[in-house]
ZABA-526588 format. One line per 4 residues: number of its first residue (from 1); their letters; for each residue x, y, z of C-alpha. Coordinates in steps of 0.02 Angstrom, whole numbers, plus 50000, padded with zeros to 5 digits. Layout:
<atoms>
NUM	A	X Y Z ~ ...
</atoms>
This chain:
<atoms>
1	XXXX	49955 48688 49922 ~ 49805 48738 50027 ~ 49695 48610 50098 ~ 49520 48577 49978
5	XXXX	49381 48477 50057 ~ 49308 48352 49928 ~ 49124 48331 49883 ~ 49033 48198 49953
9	XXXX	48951 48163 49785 ~ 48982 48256 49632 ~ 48858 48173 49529 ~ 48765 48311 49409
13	XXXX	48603 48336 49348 ~ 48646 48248 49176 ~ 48746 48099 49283 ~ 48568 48074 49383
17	XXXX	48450 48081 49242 ~ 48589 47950 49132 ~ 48563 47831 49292 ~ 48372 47856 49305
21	XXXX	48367 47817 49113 ~ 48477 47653 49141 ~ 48350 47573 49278 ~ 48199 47600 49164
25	XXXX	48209 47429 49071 ~ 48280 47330 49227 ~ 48110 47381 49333 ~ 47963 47451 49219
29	XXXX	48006 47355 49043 ~ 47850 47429 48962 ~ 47901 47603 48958 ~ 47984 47635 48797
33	XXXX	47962 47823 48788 ~ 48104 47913 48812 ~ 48084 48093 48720 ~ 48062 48265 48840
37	XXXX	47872 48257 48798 ~ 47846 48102 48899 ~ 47770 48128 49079 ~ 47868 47989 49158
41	XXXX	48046 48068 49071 ~ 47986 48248 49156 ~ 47956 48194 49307 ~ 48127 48101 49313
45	XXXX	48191 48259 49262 ~ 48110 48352 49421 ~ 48196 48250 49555 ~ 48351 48229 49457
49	XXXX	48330 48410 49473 ~ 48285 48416 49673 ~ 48425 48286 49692 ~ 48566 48400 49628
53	XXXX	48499 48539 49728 ~ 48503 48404 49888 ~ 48665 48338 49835 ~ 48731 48531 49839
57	XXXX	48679 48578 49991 ~ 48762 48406 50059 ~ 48923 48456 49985 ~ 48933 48635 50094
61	XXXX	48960 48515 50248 ~ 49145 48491 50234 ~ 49151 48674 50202 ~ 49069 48712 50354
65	XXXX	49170 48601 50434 ~ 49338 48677 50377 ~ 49264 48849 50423 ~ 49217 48775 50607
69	XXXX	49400 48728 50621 ~ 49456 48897 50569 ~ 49345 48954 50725 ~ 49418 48830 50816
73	XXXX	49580 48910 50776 ~ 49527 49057 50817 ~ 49577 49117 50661 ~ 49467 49245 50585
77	XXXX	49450 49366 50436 ~ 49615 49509 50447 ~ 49508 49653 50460 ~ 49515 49812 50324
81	XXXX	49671 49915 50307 ~ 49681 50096 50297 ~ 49767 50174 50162 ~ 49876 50329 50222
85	XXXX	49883 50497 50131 ~ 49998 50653 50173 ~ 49908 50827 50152 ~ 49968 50960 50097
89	XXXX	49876 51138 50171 ~ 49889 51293 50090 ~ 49838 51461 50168 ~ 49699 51547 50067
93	XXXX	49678 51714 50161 ~ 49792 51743 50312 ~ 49701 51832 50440 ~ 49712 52027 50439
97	XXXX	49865 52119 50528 ~ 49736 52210 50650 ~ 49676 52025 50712 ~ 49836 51997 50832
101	XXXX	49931 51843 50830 ~ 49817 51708 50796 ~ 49843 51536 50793 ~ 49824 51449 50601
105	XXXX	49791 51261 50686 ~ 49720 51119 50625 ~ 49659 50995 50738 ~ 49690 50823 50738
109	XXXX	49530 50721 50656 ~ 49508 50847 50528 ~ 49410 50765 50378 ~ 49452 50779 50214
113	XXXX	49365 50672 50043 ~ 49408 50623 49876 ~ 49270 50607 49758 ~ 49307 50425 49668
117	XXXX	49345 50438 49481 ~ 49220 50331 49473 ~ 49093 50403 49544 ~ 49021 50349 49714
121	XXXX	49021 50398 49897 ~ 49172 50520 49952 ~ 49325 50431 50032 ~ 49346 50499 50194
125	XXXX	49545 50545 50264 ~ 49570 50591 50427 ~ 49723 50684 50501 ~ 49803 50576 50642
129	XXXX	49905 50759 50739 ~ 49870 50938 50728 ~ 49958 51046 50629 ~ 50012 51227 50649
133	XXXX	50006 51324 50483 ~ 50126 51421 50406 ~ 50032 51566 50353 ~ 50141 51622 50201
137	XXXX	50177 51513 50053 ~ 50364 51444 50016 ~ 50393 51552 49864 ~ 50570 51507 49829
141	XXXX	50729 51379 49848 ~ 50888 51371 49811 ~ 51054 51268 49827 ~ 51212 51344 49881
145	XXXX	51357 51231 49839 ~ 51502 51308 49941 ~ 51538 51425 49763 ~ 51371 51471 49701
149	XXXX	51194 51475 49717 ~ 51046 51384 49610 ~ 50868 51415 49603 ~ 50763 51254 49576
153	XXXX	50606 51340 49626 ~ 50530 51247 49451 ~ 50609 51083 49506 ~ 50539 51080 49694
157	XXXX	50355 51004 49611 ~ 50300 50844 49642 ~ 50328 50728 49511 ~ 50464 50861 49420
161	XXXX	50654 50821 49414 ~ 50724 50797 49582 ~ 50843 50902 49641 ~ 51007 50904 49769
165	XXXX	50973 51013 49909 ~ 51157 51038 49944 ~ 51228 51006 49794 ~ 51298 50858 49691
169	XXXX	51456 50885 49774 ~ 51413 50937 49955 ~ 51546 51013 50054 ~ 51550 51133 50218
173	XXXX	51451 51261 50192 ~ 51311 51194 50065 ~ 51151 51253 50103 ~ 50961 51231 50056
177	XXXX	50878 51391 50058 ~ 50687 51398 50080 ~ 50619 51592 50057 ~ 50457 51630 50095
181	XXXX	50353 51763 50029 ~ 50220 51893 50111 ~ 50066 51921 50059 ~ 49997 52049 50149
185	XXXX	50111 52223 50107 ~ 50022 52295 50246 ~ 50101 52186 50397 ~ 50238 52260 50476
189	XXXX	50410 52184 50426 ~ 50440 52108 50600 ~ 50286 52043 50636 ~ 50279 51865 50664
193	XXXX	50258 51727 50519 ~ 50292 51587 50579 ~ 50206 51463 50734 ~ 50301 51415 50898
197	XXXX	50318 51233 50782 ~ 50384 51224 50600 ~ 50352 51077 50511 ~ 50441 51023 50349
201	XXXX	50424 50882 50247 ~ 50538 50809 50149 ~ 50480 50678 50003 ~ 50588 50593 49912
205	XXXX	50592 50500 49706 ~ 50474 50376 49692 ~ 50612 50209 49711 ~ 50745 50292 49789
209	XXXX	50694 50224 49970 ~ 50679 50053 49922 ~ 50751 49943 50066 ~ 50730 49939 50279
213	XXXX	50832 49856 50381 ~ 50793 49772 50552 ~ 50957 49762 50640 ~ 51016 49646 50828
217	XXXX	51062 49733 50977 ~ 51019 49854 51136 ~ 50968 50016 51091 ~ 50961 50006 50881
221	XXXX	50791 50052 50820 ~ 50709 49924 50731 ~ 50664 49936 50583 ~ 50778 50106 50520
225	XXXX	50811 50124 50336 ~ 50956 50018 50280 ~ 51141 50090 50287 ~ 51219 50184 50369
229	XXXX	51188 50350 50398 ~ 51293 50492 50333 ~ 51416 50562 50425 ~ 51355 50769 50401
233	XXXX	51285 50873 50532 ~ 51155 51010 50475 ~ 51133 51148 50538 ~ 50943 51257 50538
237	XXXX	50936 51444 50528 ~ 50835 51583 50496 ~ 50855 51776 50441 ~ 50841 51899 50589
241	XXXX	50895 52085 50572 ~ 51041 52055 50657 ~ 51108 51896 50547 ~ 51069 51716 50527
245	XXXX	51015 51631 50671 ~ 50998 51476 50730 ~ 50857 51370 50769 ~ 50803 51228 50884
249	XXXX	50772 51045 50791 ~ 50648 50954 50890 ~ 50612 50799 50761 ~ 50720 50758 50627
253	XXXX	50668 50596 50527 ~ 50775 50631 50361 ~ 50937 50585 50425 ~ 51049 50721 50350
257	XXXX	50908 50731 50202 ~ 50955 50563 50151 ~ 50774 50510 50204 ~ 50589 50529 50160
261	XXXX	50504 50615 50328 ~ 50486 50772 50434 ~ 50568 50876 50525 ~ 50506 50988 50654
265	XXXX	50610 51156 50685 ~ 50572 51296 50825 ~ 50470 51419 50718 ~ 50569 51600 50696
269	XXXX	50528 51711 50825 ~ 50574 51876 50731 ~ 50592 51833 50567 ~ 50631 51980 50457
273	XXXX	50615 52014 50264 ~ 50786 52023 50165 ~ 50883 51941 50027 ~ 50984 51792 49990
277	XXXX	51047 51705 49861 ~ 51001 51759 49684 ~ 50834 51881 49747 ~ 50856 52090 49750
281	XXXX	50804 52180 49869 ~ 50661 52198 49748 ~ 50616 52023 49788 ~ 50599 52022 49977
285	XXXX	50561 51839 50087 ~ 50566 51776 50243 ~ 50732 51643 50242 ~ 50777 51477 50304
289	XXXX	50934 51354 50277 ~ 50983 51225 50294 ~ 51173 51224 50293 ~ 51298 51076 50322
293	XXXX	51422 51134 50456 ~ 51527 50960 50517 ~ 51562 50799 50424 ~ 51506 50735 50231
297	XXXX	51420 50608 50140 ~ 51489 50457 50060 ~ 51477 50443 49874 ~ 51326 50385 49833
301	XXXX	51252 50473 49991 ~ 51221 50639 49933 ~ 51033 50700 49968 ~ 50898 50696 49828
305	XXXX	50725 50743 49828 ~ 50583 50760 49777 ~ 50526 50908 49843 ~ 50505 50999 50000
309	XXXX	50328 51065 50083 ~ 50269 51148 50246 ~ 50105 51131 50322 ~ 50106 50922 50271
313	XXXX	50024 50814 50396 ~ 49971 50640 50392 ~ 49796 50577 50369 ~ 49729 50396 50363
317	XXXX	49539 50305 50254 ~ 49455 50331 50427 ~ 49306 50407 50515 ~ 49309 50446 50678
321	XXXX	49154 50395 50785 ~ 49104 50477 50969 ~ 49005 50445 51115 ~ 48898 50303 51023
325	XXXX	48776 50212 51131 ~ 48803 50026 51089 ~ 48688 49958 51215 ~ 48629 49907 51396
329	XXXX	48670 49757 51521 ~ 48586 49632 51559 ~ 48688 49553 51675 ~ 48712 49389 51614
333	XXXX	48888 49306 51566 ~ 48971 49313 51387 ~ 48866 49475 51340 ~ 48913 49542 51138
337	XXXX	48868 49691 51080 ~ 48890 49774 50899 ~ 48973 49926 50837 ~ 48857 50055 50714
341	XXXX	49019 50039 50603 ~ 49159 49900 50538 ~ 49271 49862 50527 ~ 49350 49940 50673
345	XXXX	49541 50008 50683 ~ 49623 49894 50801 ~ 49658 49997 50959 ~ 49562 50124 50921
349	XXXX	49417 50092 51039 ~ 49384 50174 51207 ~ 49233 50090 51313 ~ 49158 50132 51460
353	XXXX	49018 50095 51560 ~ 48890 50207 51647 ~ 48753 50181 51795 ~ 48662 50316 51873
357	XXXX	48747 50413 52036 ~ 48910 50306 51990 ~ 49090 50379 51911 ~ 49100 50304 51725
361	XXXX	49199 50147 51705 ~ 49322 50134 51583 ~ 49354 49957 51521 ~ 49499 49876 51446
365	XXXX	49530 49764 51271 ~ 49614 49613 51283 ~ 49672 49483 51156 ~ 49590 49340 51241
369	XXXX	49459 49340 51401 ~ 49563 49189 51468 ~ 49688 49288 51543 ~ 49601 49429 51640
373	XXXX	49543 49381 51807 ~ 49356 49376 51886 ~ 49361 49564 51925 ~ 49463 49637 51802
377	XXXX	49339 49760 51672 ~ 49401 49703 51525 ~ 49319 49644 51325 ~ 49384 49580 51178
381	XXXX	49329 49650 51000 ~ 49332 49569 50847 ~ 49388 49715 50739 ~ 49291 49625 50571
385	XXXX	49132 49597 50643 ~ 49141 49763 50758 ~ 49099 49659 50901 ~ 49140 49665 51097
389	XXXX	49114 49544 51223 ~ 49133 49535 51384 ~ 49167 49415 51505 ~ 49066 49272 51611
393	XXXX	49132 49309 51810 ~ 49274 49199 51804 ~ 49364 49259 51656 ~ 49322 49445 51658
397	XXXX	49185 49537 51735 ~ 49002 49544 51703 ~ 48916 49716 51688 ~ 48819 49775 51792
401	XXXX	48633 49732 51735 ~ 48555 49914 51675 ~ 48730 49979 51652 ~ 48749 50083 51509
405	XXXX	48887 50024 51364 ~ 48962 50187 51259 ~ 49096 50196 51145 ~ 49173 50346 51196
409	XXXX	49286 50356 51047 ~ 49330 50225 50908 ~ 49398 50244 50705 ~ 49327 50129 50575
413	XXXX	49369 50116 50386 ~ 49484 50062 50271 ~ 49498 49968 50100 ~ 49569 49951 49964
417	XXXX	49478 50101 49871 ~ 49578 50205 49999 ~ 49720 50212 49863 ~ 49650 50358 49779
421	XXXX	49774 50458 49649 ~ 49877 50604 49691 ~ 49772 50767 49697 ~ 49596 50683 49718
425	XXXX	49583 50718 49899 ~ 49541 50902 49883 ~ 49402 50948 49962 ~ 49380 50986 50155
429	XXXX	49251 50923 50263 ~ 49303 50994 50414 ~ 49257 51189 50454 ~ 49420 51259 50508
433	XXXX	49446 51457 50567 ~ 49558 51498 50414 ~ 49519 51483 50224 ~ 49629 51325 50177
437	XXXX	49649 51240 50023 ~ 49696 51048 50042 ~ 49770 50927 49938 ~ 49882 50750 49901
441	XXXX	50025 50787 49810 ~ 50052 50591 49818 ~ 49949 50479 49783 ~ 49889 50341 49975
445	XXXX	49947 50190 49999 ~ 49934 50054 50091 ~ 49746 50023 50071 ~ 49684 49853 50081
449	XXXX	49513 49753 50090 ~ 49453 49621 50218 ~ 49498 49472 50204 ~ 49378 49344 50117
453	XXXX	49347 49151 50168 ~ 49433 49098 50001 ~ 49600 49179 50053 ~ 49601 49135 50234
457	XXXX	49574 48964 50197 ~ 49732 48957 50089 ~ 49813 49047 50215 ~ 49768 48946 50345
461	XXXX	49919 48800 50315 ~ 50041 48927 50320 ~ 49968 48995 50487 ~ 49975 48839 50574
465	XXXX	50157 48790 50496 ~ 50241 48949 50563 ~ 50144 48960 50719 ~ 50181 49149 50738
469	XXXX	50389 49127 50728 ~ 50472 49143 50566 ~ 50606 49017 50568 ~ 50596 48967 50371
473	XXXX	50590 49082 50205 ~ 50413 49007 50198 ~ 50377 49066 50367 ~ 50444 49252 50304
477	XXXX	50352 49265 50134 ~ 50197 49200 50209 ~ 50179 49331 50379 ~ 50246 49472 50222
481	XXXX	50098 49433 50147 ~ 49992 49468 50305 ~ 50070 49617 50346 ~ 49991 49744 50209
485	XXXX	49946 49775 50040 ~ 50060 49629 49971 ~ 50004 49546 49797 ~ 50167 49404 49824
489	XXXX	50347 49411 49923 ~ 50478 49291 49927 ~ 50621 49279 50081 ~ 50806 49223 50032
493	XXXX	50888 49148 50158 ~ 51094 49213 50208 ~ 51053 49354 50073 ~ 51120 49529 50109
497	XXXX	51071 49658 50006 ~ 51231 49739 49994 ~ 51329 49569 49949 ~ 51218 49472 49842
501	XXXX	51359 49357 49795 ~ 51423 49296 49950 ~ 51300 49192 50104 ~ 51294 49312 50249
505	XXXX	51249 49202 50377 ~ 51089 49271 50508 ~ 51048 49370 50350 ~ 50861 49353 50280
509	XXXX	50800 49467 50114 ~ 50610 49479 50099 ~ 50571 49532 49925 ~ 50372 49608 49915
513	XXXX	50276 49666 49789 ~ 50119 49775 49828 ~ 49958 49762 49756 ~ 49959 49924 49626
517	XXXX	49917 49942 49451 ~ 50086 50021 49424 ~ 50184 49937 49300 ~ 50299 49874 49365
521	XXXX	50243 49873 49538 ~ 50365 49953 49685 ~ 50317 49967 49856 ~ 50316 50127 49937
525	XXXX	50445 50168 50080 ~ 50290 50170 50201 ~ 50245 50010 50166 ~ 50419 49934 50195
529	XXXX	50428 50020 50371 ~ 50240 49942 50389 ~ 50287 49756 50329 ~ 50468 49786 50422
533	XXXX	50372 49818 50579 ~ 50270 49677 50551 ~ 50405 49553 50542 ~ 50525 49622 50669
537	XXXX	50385 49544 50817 ~ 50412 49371 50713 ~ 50600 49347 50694 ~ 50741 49278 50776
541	XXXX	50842 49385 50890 ~ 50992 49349 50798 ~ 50929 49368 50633 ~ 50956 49504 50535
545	XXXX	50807 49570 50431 ~ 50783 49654 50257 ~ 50659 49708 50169 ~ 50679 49757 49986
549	XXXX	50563 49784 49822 ~ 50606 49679 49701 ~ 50726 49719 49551 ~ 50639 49713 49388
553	XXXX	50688 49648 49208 ~ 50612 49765 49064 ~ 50550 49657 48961 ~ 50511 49713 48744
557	XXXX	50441 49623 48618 ~ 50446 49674 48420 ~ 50354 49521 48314 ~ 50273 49513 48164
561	XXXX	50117 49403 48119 ~ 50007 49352 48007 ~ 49832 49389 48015 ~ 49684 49255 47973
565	XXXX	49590 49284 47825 ~ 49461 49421 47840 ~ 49545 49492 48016 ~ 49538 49662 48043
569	XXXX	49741 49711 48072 ~ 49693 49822 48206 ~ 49611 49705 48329 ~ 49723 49578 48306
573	XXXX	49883 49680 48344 ~ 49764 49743 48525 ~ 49761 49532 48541 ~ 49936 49504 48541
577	XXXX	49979 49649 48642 ~ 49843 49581 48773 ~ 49901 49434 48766 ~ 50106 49467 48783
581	XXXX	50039 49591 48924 ~ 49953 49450 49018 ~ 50106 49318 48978 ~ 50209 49457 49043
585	XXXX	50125 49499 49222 ~ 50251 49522 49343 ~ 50136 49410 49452 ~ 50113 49269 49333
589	XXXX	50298 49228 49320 ~ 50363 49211 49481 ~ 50509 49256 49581 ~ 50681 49189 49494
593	XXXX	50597 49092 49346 ~ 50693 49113 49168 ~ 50604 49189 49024 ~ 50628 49045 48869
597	XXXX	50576 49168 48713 ~ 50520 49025 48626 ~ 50387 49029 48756 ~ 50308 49207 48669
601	XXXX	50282 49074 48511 ~ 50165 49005 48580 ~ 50075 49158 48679 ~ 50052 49245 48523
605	XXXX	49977 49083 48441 ~ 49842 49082 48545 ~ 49799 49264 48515 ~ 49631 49302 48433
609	XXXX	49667 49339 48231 ~ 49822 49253 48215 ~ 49883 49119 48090 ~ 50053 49123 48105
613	XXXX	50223 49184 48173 ~ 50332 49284 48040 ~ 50304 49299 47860 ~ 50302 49172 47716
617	XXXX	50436 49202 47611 ~ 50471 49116 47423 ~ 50620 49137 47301 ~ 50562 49109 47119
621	XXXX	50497 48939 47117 ~ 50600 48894 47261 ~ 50480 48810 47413 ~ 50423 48924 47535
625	XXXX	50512 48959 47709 ~ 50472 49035 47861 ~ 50574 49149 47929 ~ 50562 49216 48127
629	XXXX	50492 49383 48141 ~ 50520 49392 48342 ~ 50631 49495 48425 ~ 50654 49517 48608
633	XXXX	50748 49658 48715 ~ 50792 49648 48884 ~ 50807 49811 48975 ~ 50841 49883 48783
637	XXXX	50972 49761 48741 ~ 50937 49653 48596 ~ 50927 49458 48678 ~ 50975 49308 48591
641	XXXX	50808 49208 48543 ~ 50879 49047 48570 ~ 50929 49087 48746 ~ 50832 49101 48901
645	XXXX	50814 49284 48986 ~ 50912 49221 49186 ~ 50800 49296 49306 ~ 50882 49311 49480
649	XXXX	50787 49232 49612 ~ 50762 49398 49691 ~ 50692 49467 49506 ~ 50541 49485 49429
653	XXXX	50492 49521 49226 ~ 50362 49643 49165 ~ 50302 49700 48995 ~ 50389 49875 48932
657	XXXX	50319 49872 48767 ~ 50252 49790 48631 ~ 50280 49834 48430 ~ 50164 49716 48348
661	XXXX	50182 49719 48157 ~ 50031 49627 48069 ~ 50024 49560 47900 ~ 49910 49484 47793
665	XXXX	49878 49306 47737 ~ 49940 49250 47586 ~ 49867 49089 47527 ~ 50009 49007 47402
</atoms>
């Protein structure tokens, strides 16, 4: 439980007029009028008044003083977080054939906005690497399964069906064909499509990535998502007028297709028009496979996704600022100075320092001025408060008085409005040398706002317990919770994912849940790389390290109550479904706590409009008996009332449903 300073005196108003009231007769027996209109009562009433106001402002001073120990601490507000969108760029109008080969690039730092649903200022995404376009759209794909081929063209949209790219079975030989089609019937058919770089990205089912892994020992990247990977090579080719032929894989982050990322391929150098699969010659593209050629895939293994896209490139809630004078020297020790714009992205920030006839001076951030030595240019920034400062001549140098202070380069952003819906961020801010059209196919992640004093100082316990080292589940669930967008998470000691009913000793599970209005909530695979990576500079060297989303219990309800007299039905079946919707929260119940149904009694009780659970049922002039009208399913299965719903202590409930049946009162 986080620390709460007390008040020094929490007398109110009312408790300091009661007390005035109570000395009258003890010191000035002759004043017997005690109604409002009395000038002696209002003027009592006026310092009872300023003495509330005094007695307020007396209480902030343990606050203050628990904030001045945070300081102390140097523990201060965790600055904004930047969600993370991927972009998807289409080609509008490739350039002409008579304009030569031409290069379709866009830079890194190109700006793109979403316009908020809700109206306000655009949300700004910038792309972090440039991107080579592919000037002609991916018209077609299709599976080969080693016997026959598939078009799934119609099932390679985002949020459609997902498909196997090499079939449900695959086997040598099972290939992913991507055609793509020309648009201009006037370029030659060997002129050149493609850039020197091809970029592909491959996205994968919401859910299906759902668990990293941070393994022990030299040379295993940490964190990697978990299993193994398959044993199957893949081979990339394209279609040249003399065959298939092969080309050169400079990134691969799928891991046989198996997993959401890129992968960067040598772009065709004489690509030619022709046919595969199930297209005539009527039906001309440019082709490229992807074709297994050694090894297989478990079962269980085989590839699914999503869908597949060219011309994707990452882009992050920030704005790049450059060359911004932030101010002059004076000379004098522990100099701050203050960014235009906060809160800054940590790292992000490029300093230097000018003076007339002199080179620039590029100065260095450091975590803490204590360390660098009397002629070492460094400065520490507090990312919040966008705020350098430099050192006093002991610890860090001193500018040079006059010297000039410009940020040559820094990013700033972030929040939690970042996490705009897929297809919002359409609209390009950038001026690029090709007609583009730009747009998120899913929707960003991983936004989150600073920090306020309310959460740090309930933080603040845990902080000082783990003392940067996770040695105890508490120490894991807390620094999960610091690591991103993370509404609660829970860490199970000697838990392995992949044997949940034996201990697996070394073996920690973190469980998180993000902050999302998605019911129920599941963290993206980005984010469990981003809290992975987080907690991998924390742990043990021996440990070994998973994180997971947790597994979810659909939870229905069908009841039927009785309304209060004069209730309108409607509004009192929205009150019930409110309320079984707030009972149900997968935040308000906690990690492993069993569901009692006799619990939702209760909940619904307390609903606006309701008399009663179940109806009132009579036989002749038998007495009247009330029979349950409550019914409760548990991932569709029909659960016994009388028993409690076992959650697993690496489980949460949510509400999938409510059928609310409301009857009226019947007065006998």
């Amino acid at each position: 439980m986080p620390l709460k300073a007390p008040e020094l005196d929490d007398r109110s108003f009312d408790d300091l007029m009661r007390e005035a009231l109570l000395r009258v007769p003890r010191y000035t027996p002759e004043w017997t009028d005690f109604n409002d209109s009395d000038p002696g009562v209002t003027l009592l009433q006026l310092f009872a008044w300023l003495t509330e106001t005094t007695l307020y402002r007396l209480n902030q001073v343990p606050e203050r003083n628990y904030v001045k120990f945070l300081q102390l601490l140097d523990m201060e507000l965790r600055p904004a977080k930047a969600a993370v969108a991927y972009l998807t760029f289409t080609v509008e109008r490739p350039p002409p054939e008579g304009a030569g080969r031409r290069r379709l690039w866009v830079p890194p730092g190109t700006q793109a906005t979403a316009q908020p649903p809700a109206g306000g200022n655009p949300i700004v995404f910038e792309t972090e690497e440039g991107l080579d376009l592919v000037p002609v759209p991916l018209a077609n794909v299709q599976v080969y399964d080693g016997s026959s081929f598939t078009e799934v063209t119609a099932a390679n949209q985002a949020g459609d069906p997902a498909f196997r790219p090499l079939g449900w079975v695959p086997q040598l030989g099972s290939a992913l064909y991507l055609g793509f089609a020309e648009t201009d019937p006037s370029r030659g058919s060997r002129s050149r499509r493609f850039p020197d770089s091809l970029r592909l990205r491959f996205v994968l089912p919401t859910g299906v990535e759902e668990r990293l892994t941070v393994l022990t020992g030299a040379g295993l990247p940490a964190p990697r998502p978990a299993g193994p990977a398959p044993d199957a090579a893949l081979l990339w080719e394209y279609q040249a007028t003399t065959g298939w032929q092969r080309l050169q894989v400079f990134q691969d982050d799928t891991a046989g297709l198996t997993r959401e990322g890129d992968v960067v391929l040598q772009g065709p150098p004489d690509a030619t028009l022709g046919t595969a699969g199930k297209l005539g010659q009527d039906e001309p593209r440019y082709w490229l496979r992807c074709r297994l050629v050694r090894g297989g895939y478990e079962a269980g293994q085989e590839p699914l996704i999503d869908f597949v896209r060219p011309n994707v490139v990452r882009a992050s809630n920030l704005t790049s600022v450059h060359e911004e004078a932030v101010g002059t020297s004076e000379g004098h020790p522990d100099q701050s100075f203050e960014l235009a714009h906060r809160p800054v992205e940590a790292g992000s920030l490029e300093l230097r320092t000018e003076q007339e006839g002199i080179p620039p001076e590029r100065w260095s951030a450091v975590e803490d001025l204590l360390t660098a030595e009397p002629t070492d240019p460094a400065f520490t920034l507090n990312e919040t408060a966008g705020r350098i400062r430099f050192g006093d001549g002991r610890h860090g140098r001193i500018p040079v008085a006059g010297a000039r202070i410009v940020a040559r380069t820094y990013r700033w952003g972030g929040g939690a409005a970042g996490n705009v819906e897929a297809g919002l961020v359409n609209a390009l801010r950038t001026g690029l040398d090709v007609a583009v059209r730009v747009v998120n196919e899913r929707p960003a992640t991983g936004g989150r706002d600073e920090q306020d004093v309310e959460e740090l100082k309930a933080l603040a316990p845990q902080r000082l317990r783990h003392r940067g080292r996770a040695v105890t589940a508490e120490d894991y669930a807390a620094l999960a919770r610091e690591a991103g967008p993370i509404a609660t998470a829970t860490a199970l000691p000697l838990v392995h994912p992949d044997f949940p009913e034996a201990e697996v000793p070394g073996a920690v599970t973190v469980v998180v849940v993000p902050e999302s209005r998605a019911l129920p909530p599941r963290p993206s695979a980005a984010l469990l790389r981003q809290v992975s990576e987080y907690l991998d500079r924390f742990r043990p060297l021996a440990t070994e390290l998973h994180v997971v989303g947790p597994r979810y219990l659909a939870i229905r309800v069908d009841v039927t109550v009785v309304a209060q007299p004069f209730q309108a039905f409607g509004a009192v079946a929205q009150a019930v479904e409110g309320a079984l919707g707030a009972f149900l929260d997968p935040l308000s119940q906690g990690f492993g706590h069993d569901l009692y149904p006799s619990r939702f009694i209760d909940v619904i009780l307390d609903a606006a409009g309701v008399h009663e659970v179940g109806r009132v049922h009579g036989t002749g002039s038998a007495a009247t008996a009330l029979r349950p009208a409550l019914s409760v399913y548990v991932d569709d299965r029909l659960h016994d009332s009388f028993e409690p719903v076992v959650v697993p202590a690496d489980s949460l409930v949510y509400g999938a449903g409510y059928q609310v049946n409301v009857v009226p009162f019947e007065d006998r």
